[in-house]
C-alpha positions as CSV (number, residue, x, y, z in Angstrom):
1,X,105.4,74.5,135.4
2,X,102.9,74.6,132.4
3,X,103.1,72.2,129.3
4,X,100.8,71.9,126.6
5,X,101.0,69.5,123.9
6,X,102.3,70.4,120.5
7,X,100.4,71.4,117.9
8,X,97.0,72.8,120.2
9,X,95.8,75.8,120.6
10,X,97.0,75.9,123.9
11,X,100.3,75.5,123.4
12,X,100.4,78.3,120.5
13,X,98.2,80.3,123.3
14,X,101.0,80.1,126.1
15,X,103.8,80.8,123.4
16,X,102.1,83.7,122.9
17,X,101.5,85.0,126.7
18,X,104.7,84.0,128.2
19,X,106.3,86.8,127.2
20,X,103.3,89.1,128.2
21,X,103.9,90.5,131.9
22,X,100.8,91.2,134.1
23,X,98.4,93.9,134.0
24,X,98.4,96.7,136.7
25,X,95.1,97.0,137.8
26,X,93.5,100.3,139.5
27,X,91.0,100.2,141.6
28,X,88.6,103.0,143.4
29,X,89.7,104.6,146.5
30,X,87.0,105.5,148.3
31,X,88.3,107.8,150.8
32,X,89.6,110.1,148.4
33,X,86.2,109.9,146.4
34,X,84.4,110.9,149.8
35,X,86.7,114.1,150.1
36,X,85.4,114.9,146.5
37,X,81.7,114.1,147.6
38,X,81.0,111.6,145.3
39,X,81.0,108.5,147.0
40,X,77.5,108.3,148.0
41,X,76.5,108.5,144.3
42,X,79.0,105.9,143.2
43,X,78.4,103.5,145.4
44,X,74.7,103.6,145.0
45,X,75.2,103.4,141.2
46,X,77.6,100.2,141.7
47,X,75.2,98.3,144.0
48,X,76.6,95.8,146.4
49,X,77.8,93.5,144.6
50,X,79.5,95.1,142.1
51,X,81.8,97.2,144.7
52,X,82.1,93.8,146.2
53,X,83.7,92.6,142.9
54,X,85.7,95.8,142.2
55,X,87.3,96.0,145.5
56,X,88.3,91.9,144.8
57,X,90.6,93.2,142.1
58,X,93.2,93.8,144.9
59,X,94.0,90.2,145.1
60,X,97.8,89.4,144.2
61,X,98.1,88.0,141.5
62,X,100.0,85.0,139.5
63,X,101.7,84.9,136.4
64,X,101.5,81.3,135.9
65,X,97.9,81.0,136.9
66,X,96.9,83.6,134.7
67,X,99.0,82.1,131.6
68,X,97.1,78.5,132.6
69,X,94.1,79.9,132.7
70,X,93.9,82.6,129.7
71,X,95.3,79.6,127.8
72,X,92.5,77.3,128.3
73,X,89.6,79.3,128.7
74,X,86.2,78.6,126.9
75,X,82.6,80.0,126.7
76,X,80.1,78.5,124.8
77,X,78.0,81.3,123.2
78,X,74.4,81.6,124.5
79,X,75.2,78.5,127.0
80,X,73.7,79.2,130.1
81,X,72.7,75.5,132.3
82,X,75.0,73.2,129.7
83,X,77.6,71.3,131.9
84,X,80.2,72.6,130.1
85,X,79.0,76.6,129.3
86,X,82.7,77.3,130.6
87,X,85.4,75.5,130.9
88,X,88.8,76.0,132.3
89,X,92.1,74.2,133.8
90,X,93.9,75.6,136.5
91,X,96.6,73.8,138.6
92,X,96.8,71.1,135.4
93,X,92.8,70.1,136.5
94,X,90.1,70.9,133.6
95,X,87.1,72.3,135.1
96,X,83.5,72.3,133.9
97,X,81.1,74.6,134.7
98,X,77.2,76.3,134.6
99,X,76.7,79.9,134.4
100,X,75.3,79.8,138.0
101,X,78.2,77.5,139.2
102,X,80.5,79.6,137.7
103,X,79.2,82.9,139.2
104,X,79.8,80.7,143.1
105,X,83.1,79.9,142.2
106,X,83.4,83.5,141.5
107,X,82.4,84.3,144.9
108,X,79.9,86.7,142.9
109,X,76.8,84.2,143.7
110,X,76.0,82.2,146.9
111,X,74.4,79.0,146.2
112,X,70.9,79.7,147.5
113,X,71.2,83.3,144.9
114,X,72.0,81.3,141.5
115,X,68.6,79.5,142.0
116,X,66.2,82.4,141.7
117,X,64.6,84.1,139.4
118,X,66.4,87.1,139.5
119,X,69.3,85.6,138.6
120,X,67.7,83.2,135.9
121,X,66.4,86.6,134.0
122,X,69.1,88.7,134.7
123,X,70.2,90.4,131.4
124,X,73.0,88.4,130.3
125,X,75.0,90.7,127.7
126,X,74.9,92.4,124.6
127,X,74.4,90.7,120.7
128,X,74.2,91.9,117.2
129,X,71.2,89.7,116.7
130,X,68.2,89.1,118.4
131,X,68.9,86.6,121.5
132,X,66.6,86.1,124.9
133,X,67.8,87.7,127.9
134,X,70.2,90.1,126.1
135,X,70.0,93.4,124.5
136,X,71.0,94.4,120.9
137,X,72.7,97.6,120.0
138,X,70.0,99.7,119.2
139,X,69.2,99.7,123.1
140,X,72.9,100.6,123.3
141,X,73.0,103.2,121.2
142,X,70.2,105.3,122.3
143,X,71.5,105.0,125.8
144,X,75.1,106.0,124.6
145,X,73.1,108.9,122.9
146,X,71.5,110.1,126.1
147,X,74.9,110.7,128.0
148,X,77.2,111.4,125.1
149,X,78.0,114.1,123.1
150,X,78.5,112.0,120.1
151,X,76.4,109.5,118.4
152,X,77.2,105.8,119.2
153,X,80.0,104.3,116.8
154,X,82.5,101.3,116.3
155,X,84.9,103.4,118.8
156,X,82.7,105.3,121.5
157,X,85.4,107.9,123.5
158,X,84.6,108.1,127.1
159,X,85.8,111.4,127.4
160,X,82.5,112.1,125.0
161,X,80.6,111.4,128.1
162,X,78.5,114.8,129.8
163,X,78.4,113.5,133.4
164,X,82.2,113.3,135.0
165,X,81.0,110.6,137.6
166,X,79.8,108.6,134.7
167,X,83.3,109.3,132.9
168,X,84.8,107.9,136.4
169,X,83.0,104.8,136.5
170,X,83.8,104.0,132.8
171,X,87.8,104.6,134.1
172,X,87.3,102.0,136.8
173,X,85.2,99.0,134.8
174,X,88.3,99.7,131.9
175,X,90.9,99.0,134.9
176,X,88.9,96.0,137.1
177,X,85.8,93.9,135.3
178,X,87.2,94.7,132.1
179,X,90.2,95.4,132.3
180,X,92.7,95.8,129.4
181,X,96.2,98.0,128.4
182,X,95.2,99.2,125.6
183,X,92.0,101.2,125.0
184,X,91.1,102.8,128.3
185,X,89.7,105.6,126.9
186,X,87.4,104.5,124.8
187,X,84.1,102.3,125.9
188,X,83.5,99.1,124.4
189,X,80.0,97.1,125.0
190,X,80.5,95.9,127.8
191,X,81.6,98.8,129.7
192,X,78.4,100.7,128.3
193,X,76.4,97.6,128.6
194,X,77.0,97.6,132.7
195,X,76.5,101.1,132.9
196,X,73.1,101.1,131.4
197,X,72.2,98.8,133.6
198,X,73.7,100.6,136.3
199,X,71.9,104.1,135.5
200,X,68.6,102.4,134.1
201,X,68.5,100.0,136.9
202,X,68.0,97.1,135.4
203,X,68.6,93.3,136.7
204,X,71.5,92.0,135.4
205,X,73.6,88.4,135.2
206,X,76.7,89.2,136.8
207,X,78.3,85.4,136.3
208,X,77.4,85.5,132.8
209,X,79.3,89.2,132.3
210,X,82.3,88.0,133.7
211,X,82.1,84.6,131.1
212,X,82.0,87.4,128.7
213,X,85.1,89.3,129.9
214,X,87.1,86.1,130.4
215,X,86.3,85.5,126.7
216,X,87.6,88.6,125.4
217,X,90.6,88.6,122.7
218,X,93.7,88.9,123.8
219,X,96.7,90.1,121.8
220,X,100.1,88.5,123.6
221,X,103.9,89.5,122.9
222,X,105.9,92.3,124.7
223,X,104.0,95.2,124.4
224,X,100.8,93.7,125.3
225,X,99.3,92.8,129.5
226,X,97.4,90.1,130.6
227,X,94.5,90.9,132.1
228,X,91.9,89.8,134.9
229,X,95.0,87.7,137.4
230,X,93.4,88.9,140.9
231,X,90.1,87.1,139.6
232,X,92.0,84.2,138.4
233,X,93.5,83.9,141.9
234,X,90.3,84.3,143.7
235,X,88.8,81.4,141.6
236,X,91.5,79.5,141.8
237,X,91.8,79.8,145.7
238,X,87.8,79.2,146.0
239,X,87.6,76.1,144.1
240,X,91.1,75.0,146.0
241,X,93.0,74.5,142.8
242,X,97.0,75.3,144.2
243,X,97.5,71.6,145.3
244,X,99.7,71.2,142.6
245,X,101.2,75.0,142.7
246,X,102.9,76.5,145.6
247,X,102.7,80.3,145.7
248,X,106.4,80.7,147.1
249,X,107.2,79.0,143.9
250,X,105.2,81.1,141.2
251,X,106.1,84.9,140.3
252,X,103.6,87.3,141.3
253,X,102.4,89.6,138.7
254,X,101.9,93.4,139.1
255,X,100.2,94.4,142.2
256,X,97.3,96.5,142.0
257,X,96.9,100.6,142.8
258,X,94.5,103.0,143.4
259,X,93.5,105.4,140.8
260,X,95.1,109.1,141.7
261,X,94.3,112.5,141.2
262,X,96.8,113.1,138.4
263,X,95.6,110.3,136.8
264,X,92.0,111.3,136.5
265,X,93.0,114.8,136.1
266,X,95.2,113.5,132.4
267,X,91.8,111.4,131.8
268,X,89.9,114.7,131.7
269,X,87.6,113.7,134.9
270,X,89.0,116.6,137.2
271,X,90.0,119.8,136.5
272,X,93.5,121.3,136.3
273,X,93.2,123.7,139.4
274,X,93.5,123.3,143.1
275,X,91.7,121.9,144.7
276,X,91.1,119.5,141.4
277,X,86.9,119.3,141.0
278,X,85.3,117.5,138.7
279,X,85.4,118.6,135.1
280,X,81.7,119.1,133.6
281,X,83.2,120.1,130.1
282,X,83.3,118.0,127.3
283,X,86.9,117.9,125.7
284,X,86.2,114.8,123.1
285,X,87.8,115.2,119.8
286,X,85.4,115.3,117.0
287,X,84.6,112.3,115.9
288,X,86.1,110.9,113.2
289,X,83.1,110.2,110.2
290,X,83.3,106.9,108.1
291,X,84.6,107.4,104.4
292,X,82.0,107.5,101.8
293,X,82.1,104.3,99.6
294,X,80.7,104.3,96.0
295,X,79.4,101.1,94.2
296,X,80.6,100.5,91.0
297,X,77.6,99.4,89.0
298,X,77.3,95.5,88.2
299,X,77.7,95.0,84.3
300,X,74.9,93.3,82.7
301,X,75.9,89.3,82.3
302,X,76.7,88.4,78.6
303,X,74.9,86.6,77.0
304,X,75.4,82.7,76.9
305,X,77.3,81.4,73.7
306,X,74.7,78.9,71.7
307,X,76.2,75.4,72.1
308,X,78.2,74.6,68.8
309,X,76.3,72.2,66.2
310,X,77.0,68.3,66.2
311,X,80.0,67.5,64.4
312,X,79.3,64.2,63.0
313,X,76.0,65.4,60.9
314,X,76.7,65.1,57.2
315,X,76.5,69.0,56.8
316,X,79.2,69.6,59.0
317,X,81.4,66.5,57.5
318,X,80.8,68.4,54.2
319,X,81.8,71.7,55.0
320,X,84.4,70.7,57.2
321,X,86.1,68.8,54.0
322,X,85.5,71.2,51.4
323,X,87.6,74.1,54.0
324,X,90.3,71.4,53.8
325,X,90.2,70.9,50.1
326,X,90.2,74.8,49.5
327,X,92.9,75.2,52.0
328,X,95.6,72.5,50.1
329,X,94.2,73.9,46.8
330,X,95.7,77.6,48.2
331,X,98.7,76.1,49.3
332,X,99.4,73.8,46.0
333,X,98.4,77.2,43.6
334,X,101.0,78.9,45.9
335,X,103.7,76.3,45.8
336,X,103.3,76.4,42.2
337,X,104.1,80.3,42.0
338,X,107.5,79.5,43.9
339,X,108.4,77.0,41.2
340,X,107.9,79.2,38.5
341,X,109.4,81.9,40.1
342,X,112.5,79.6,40.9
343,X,112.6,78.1,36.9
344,X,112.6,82.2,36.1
345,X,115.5,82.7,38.2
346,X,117.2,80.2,36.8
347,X,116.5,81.0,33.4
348,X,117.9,84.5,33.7
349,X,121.2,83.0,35.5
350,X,121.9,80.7,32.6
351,X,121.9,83.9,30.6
352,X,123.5,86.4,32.4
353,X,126.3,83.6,32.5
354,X,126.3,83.1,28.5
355,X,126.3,86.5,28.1
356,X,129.2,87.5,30.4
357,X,131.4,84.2,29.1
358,X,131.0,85.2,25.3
359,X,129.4,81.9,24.9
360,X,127.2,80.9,21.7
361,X,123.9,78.9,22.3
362,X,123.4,75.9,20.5
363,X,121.3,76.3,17.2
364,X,118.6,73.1,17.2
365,X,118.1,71.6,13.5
366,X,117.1,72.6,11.0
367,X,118.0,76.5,11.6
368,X,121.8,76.0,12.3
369,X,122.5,76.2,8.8
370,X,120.0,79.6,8.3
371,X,120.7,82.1,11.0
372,X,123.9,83.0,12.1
373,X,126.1,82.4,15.0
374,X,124.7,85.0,17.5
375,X,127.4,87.5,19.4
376,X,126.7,88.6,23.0
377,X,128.2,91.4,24.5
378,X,128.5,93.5,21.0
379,X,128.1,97.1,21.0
380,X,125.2,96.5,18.4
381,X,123.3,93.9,19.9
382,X,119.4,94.4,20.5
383,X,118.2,94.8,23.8
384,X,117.4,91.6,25.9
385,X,114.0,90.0,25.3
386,X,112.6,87.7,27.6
387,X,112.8,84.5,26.5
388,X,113.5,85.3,22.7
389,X,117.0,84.5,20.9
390,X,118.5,88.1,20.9
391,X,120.3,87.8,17.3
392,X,119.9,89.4,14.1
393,X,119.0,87.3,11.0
394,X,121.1,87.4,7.9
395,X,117.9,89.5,6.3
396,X,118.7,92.3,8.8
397,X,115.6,91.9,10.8
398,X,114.8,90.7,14.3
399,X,114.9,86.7,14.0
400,X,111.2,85.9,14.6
401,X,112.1,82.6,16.2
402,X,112.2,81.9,20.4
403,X,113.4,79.4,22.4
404,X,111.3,78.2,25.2
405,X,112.9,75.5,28.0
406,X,109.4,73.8,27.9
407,X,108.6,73.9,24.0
408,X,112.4,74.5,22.2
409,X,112.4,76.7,19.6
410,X,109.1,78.0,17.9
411,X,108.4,80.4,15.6
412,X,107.2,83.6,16.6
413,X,106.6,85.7,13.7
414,X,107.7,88.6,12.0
415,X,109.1,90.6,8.9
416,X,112.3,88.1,9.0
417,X,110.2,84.8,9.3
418,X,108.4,86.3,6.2
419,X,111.8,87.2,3.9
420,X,113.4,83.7,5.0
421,X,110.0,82.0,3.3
422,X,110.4,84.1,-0.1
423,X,113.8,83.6,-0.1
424,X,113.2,80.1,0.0
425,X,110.9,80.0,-2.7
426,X,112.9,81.9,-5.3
427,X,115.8,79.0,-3.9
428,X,113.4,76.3,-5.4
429,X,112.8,77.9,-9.2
């Protein structure tokens, strides 16, 4: 029977609800509250009306209306005489409303009613801010301090509460006006919200309460209950919206009971004993305080980075060459090291290979004639001199010549460089 087109927040709404079975909805009974002598005091703190409106709740309800309607419902925040303050579909017709014409198709209002002033400056719910015609929760929480034995919090118990009969009409706005599964025990603002108005007295908008309740967040799935179907029904059947749905044909939700004694005596309204009577103590758990939070100091804010100089000025052009210039003279000077390094290595191979293969090195002119052949590998051979020729003249001293790879062979000086000169002097006389 309902449809909703893809991709709306209707049709992720009734996805959501039609797994959700009906609430079952309690509502006073007034002959057993008479036997307890209490119903004279209840019903003058009610009013009229408001028992009017709690003894509704024992119309049956509908699944499918209450899925249609839960699914489409909307309140404009602080809307009051806007055509569209609320705004509905039942039986696949969208509704616009008022506040007062809302409150008639209630059956809350007559026509004649919705046009005074009573009902134009009724107290029309509770805000976090400042609104007209409202109350704030300061107001709140002193009155919640006046009847409680604990201060007023984000979760108020109503077993906190001193009075029982006030405890008792907290029960019955948690299971009718505001009804909901989950959270009966404790009072949210709109339950203490009417019951301040109910203790104090004051004048308040029934029509716009209700928007309010209508409006509440609901959860959905399995475990969850949909709330508020014998009010549904009664608006549905005021503004004669079942043309399109036949009531054989829709499922009928959970019907509605009356609250009894063991019920109220597990809510901790009536005693144990027998006769049960009405339990004046206080059995709230202690309240649960909030956990302290530290603030972590702010760090001071570093300080901005000055904006780097222009790089096409001549000073920075200079610089900027002379770090590359020193940075390729570093890497030639270090390049050069290897080379060395690499003509050493070689050096000392070409050796070690000479030495191990018994091989003589070439004499240049004119000193192949002068110094003898030199022997490697001899028992009696000097020890190795870096780059000098490691052979014995034919004087008996060191020969004081060396052979370099980049200059040949030079004469490095000694006691044999000075015999082979005299020697060759005495050759010429």
């Amino acid at each position: 029977m309902l449809d909703f087109d893809e991709d709306t927040e209707e049709r992720v709404k009734m996805k959501k609800y039609v797994v959700t079975q009906t609430l079952e909805h309690r509502i006073i009974d007034w002959e057993w509250l008479e036997s307890m002598g209490a119903s004279e005091r209840v019903n003058e703190l009610l009013g009229p009306r408001l028992r009017m409106v709690m003894d509704a709740c024992e119309e049956t309800q509908y699944t499918e209306l209450t899925i249609e309607f839960h699914c489409t419902f909307r309140h404009k925040e602080g809307a009051f005489s806007e055509a569209n303050a609320v705004s509905f579909s039942l039986g696949r017709n969208l509704y616009e409303m008022t506040i007062p014409q809302f409150g008639v198709a209630l059956g809350l209002y007559s026509s004649e009613e919705v046009a005074t002033e009573e009902f134009v400056n009724g107290l029309r719910g509770v805000f976090n801010y400042n609104r007209p015609k409202s109350l704030g929760p300061t107001e709140l929480g002193e009155f919640w301090g006046s009847i409680s034995t604990q201060s007023f919090a984000h979760t108020n118990l109503i077993s906190s509460v001193r009075d029982p009969i006030y405890r008792y009409i907290l029960k019955m706005l948690a299971t009718t006006v505001v009804a909901r599964k989950s959270g009966e025990n404790k009072a949210n603002w709109l339950d203490i919200f009417a019951l301040m108005c109910m203790v104090e007295k004051r004048n308040w908008n029934l029509a716009s309460f209700f928007a309010w309740s209508f409006n509440r967040p609901r959860r959905g799935g399995k475990r969850a209950a949909l709330d508020m179907g014998p009010y549904i029904t009664r608006l549905a059947r005021n503004i004669r919206a079942l043309t399109k749905y036949k009531l054989t044909e829709m499922n009928v939700g959970m019907p509605t009971v009356r609250w009894g004694v063991l019920d109220l005596q597990l809510a901790g309204i009536l005693t144990q004993s027998d006769p049960p009577e009405w339990n004046h103590e206080v059995g709230a758990p202690p309240q649960r305080q909030p956990v302290p939070r530290e603030r972590r100091a702010v760090p001071p804010p570093r300080p901005v980075r000055p904006p780097r100089p222009n790089p096409f000025t001549p000073e920075a052009a200079f610089d900027y060459t002379q770090e590359r210039l020193d940075q390729m003279d570093s890497r030639m000077r270090v390049d050069q090291q290897w080379v060395m390094q690499s003509h050493h290595r070689q050096d000392d191979m070409v050796r070690y290979m000479m030495s191990g293969m018994a091989l003589n090195a070439p004499l240049p002119q004119p000193f192949a004639g002068l110094l003898p052949p030199p022997v490697y590998g001899g028992d009696q051979q000097a020890p190795y001199v870096y780059g000098q020729y490691p052979g014995y003249d034919q004087w008996g001293g060191q020969s004081g010549y060396a052979y370099s790879g980049q200059f040949g062979w030079q004469q490095a000086g000694g006691s044999g460089s000075q015999q082979m000169e005299e020697d060759s002097g005495d050759d010429e006389e």
